[in-house]
N, C-alpha and C positions, 0 to 999 in steps of 0.2 A: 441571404443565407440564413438558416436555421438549424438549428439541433435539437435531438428532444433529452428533454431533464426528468429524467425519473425522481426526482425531489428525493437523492441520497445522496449528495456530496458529491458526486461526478456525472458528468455530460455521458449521455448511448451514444454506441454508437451503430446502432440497429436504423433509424434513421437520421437522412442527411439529406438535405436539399440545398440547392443553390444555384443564381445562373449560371450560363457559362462560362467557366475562365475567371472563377472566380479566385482571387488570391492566396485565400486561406487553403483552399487545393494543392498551391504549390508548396506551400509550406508543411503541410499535413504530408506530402508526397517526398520531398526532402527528407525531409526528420525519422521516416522510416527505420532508416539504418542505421541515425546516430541512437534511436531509442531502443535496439533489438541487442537489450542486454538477456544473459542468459541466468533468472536469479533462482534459486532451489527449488523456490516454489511454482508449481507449475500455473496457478490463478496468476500469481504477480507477476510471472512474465507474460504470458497473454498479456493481464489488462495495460503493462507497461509498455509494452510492443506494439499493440495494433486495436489496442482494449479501450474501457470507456477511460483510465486516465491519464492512454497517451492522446485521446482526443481532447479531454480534459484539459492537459498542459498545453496543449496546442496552441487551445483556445485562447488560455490564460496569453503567453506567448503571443501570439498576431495581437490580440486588443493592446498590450502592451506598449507593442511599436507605433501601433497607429495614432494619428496627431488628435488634439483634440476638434469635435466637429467644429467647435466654431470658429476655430481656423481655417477648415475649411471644406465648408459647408455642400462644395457641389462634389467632392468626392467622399462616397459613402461604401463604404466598405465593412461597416459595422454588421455583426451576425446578431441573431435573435434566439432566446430559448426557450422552445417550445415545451411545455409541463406533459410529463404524461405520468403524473402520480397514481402508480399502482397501490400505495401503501393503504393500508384497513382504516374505513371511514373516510378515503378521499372523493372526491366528485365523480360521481359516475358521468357525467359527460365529456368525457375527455376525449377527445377524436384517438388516440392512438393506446392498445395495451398492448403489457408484452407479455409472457410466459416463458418460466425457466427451462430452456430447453438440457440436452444431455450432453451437449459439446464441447462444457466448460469444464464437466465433472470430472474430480480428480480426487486423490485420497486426502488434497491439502484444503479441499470444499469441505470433506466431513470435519473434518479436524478443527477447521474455523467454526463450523458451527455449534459444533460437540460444545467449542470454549466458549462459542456466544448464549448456548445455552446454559452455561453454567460457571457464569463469567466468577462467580464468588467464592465458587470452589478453587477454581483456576489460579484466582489471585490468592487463596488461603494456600494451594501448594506451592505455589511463584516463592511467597514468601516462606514457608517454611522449609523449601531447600536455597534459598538463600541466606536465611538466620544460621543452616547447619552449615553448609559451605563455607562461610564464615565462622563459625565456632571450631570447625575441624583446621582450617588456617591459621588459626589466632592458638591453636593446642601445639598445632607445631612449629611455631615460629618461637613458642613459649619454651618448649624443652629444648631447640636448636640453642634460644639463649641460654639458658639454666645450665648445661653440657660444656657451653664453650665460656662462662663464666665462671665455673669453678676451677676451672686449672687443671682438673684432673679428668683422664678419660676413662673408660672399662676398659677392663681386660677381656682378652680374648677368650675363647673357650678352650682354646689349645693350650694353655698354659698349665702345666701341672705345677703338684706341690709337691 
């Protein structure tokens, strides 16, 4: 059995080989529907559902269960990962590439990249509505006490003199 590794932190799953009947099949075919959650974003349920990191956790998953080889050694069940690093300056002989087609695209693909392009920025607003969000909580939690610790409340506006 094989998978190929675009050398980014998760298994494609654009190809897949194996003989047949092979285990990791059943398990992969199982898990379908425990793994078809439905989360906001529309990349991360793809890739959690039926994407490269529900083949990913699969993967992780089966090698987990299985014993160690030298226990036993005539049943081999172990999978293999095949490299197919598209990334800039890797080996151009690589028997397999891929190309980003259009089927994934979604408004939460811009959005990721927008902040991967400009991850500095991203983390400079991150942080500066979370210094204020905090500032404007820590102002009213301030006057809530200062209000109920003097003893005394305002009056209304209805009240005449």
């Amino acid at each position: 059995m094989w998978v190929t590794d675009p050398g980014r932190g998760a298994l494609s799953n654009n190809i897949l080989a194996s003989s047949p009947h092979h285990p990791f099949w059943t398990r992969i075919t199982q898990s379908l529907i425990p793994w078809d959650y439905n989360w906001f974003f529309p990349y991360v349920t793809i890739s959690y559902a039926s994407g490269q990191w529900f083949v990913s956790g699969i993967w992780q998953e089966y090698h987990s269960l299985l014993p160690p080889v030298s226990k036993n050694p005539e049943i081999e069940h172990r999978q293999y990962r095949l490299m197919m690093d598209d990334r800039d300056g890797a080996d151009l002989s690589t028997y397999f590439t891929q190309e980003r087609g259009g089927t994934w695209i979604n408004w939460d693909n811009y959005l990721f990249l927008v902040i991967g392009d400009h991850l500095f920025l991203f983390f400079m607003i991150l942080t500066a509505g979370l210094a204020s969000t905090t500032w404007c909580c820590l102002r009213v939690q301030r006057r809530l006490r200062n209000s109920k610790a003097s003893g005394y409340s305002r009056l209304g506006s209805t009240m005449r003199v």
